[in-house]
VOKE-769336 format. One record per residue (C-alpha): x, y, z; residue number from 1; residue in one letter. Coordinates in Angstrom, 2 decimals. Layout:
BEGIN
u/v/w/resi/resn
X/Y/Z/NUM/A
...
REM end
This chain:
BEGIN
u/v/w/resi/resn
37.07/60.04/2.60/1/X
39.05/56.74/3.05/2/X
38.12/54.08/6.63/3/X
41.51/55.47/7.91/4/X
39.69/58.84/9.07/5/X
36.58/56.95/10.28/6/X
38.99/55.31/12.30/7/X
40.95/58.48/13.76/8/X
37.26/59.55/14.27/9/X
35.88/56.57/16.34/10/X
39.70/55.52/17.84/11/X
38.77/56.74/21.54/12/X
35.32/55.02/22.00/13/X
36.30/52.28/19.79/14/X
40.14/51.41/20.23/15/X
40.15/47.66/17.91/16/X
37.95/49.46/15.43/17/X
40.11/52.68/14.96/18/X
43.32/50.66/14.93/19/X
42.01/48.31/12.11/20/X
40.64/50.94/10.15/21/X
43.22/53.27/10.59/22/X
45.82/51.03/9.00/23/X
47.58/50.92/12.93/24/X
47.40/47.13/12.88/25/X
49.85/46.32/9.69/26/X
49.60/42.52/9.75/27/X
48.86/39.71/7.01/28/X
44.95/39.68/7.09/29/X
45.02/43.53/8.65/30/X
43.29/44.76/5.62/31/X
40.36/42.03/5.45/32/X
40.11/42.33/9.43/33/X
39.88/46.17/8.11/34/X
36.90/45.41/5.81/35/X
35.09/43.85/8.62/36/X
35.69/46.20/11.04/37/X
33.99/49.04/8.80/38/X
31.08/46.37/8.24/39/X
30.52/45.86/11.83/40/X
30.93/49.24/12.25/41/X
28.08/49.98/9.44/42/X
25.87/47.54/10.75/43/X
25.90/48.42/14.54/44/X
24.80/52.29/13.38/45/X
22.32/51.63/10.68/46/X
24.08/52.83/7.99/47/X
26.25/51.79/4.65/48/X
29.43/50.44/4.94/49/X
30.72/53.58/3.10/50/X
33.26/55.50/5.59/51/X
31.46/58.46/4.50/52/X
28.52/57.06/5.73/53/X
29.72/55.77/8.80/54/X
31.70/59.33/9.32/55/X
28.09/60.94/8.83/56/X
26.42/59.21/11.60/57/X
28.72/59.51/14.02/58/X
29.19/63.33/13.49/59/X
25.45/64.15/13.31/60/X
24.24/60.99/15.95/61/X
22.66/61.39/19.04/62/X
25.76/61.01/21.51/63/X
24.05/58.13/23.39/64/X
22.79/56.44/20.56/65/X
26.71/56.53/18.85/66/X
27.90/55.69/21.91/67/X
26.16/52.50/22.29/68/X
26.35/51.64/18.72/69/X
30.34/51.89/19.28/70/X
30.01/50.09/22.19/71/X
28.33/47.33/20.17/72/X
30.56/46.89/17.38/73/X
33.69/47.07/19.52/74/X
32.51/43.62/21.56/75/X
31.75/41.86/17.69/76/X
35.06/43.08/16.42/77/X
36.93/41.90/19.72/78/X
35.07/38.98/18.72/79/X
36.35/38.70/15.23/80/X
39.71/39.44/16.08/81/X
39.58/36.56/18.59/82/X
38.64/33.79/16.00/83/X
41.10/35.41/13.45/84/X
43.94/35.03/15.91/85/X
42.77/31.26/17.11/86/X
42.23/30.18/13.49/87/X
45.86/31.35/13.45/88/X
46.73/29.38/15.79/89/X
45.27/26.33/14.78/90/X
47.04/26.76/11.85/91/X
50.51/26.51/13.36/92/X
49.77/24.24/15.95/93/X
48.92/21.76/12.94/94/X
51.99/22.19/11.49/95/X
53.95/22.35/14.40/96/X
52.02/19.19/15.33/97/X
53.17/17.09/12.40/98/X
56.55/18.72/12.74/99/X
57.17/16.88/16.07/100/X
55.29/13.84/14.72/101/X
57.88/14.01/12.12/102/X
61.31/14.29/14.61/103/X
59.90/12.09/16.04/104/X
59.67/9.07/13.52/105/X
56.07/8.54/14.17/106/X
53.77/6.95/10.77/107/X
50.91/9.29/11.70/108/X
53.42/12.18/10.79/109/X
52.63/10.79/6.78/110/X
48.47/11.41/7.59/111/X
48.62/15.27/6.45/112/X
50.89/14.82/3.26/113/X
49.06/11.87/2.19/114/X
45.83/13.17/2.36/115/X
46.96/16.53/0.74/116/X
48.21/14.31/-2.36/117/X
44.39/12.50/-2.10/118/X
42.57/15.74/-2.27/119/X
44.95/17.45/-4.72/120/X
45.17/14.66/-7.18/121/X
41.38/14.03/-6.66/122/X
40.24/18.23/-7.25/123/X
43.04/18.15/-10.32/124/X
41.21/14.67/-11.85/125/X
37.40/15.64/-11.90/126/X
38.32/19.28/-12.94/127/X
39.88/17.28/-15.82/128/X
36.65/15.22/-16.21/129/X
34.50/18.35/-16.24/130/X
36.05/20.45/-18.50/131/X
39.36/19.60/-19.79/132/X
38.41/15.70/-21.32/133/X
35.49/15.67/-24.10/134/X
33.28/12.74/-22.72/135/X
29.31/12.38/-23.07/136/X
28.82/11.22/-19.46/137/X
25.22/10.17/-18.61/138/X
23.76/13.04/-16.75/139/X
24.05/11.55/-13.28/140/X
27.96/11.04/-13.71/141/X
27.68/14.68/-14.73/142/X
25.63/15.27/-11.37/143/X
28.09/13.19/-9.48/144/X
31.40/14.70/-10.91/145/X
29.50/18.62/-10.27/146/X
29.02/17.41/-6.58/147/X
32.20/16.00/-5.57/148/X
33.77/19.00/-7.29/149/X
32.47/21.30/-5.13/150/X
33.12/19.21/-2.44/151/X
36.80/19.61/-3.47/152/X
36.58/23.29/-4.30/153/X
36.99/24.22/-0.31/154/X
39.23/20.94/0.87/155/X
41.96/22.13/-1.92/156/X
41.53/25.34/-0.46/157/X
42.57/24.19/3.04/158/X
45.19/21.89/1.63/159/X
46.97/25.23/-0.18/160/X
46.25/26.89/3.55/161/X
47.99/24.40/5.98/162/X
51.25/24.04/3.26/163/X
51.02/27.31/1.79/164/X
49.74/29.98/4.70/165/X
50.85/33.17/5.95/166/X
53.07/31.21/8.53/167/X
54.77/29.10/6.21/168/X
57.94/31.52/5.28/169/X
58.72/32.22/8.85/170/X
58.42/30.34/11.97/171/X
57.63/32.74/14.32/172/X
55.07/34.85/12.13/173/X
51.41/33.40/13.54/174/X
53.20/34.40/16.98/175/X
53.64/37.89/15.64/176/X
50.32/38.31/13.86/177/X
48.65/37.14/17.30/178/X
50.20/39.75/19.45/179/X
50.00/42.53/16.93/180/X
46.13/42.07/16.97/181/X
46.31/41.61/20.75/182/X
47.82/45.06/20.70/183/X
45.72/46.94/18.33/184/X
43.47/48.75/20.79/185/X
46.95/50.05/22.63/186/X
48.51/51.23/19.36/187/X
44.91/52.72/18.30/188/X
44.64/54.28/22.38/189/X
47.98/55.95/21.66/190/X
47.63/57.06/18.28/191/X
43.81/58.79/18.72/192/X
45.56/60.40/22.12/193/X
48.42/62.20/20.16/194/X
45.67/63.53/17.28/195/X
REM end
């Protein structure tokens, strides 16, 4: 048993939760909002995240006690879906952001490349000094380096984000993701209904 017949089998009393696991929503980040979606879904009844296990429980449940736990998860996931689409558009609104800055001849416009190089060429130069050069550093340099490593770890992470993220090939594809997961519990509505 795959999530895609968990979410045929919860689509009705659960419309964001049967679109995402049913595969209804195809978007960039679909299948991770997926993944959650059978988590929450887990969670709220008491079970595994296994879709048979999820599957089980709602078949053999008390009615009332499904019901809520439905009811439950569907608020979280609306939840989740709502920070995925407004980290989206944080996203683009930076770059859009420094995209006017830049039409518009403005010095601030240099703030996000310049601090991308900073980061980049910093996370590039200790992973050099930690494993790449051979040098006996005295164990707090080693302590040091291991810290501001890690430090870098998630900041070069958000650098290859804001240049490199899902709406960097198209203009108009954070737009798209947004309203496709504004739509999922439609799509899902319709798709359970014709079942």
């Amino acid at each position: 048993m795959d999530w895609s017949a968990v979410g045929a089998l919860v689509g009705q009393a659960a419309p964001t939760i049967g679109g995402l696991l049913g595969g209804l929503v195809p978007f960039p980040g679909g299948a991770i909002l997926g993944q959650v979606a059978g988590k929450v879904l887990a969670e709220a009844l008491g079970v595994p995240p296994t879709p048979a296990a999820v599957a089980a429980a709602v078949q053999t449940g008390d009615p009332a006690t499904v019901q809520a736990a439905l009811t439950e998860a569907e608020a979280k996931m609306n939840a989740e879906v709502d920070k995925f689409k407004a980290s989206l558009e944080d996203v683009q609104d930076a770059r859009a952001t420094t995209v006017k800055l830049d039409a518009a001849k403005s010095n601030i416009a240099w703030g996000a490349p310049v601090i991308s190089v900073v980061i980049v060429v910093g996370f590039f130069s200790v992973m050099s000094l930690l494993f790449v050069i051979r040098t006996d550093f005295a164990p707090s340099t080693v302590t040091l380096l291991n810290v501001l490593f890690g430090a870098l770890i998630p900041a070069f992470g958000q650098v290859c984000n804001y240049w490199l993220g899902s709406s960097a090939g198209s203009n108009n594809k954070s737009e798209q993701i947004a309203q496709m997961a504004t739509t999922a519990a439609n799509v899902s509505a319709k798709a359970v209904a014709k079942k």
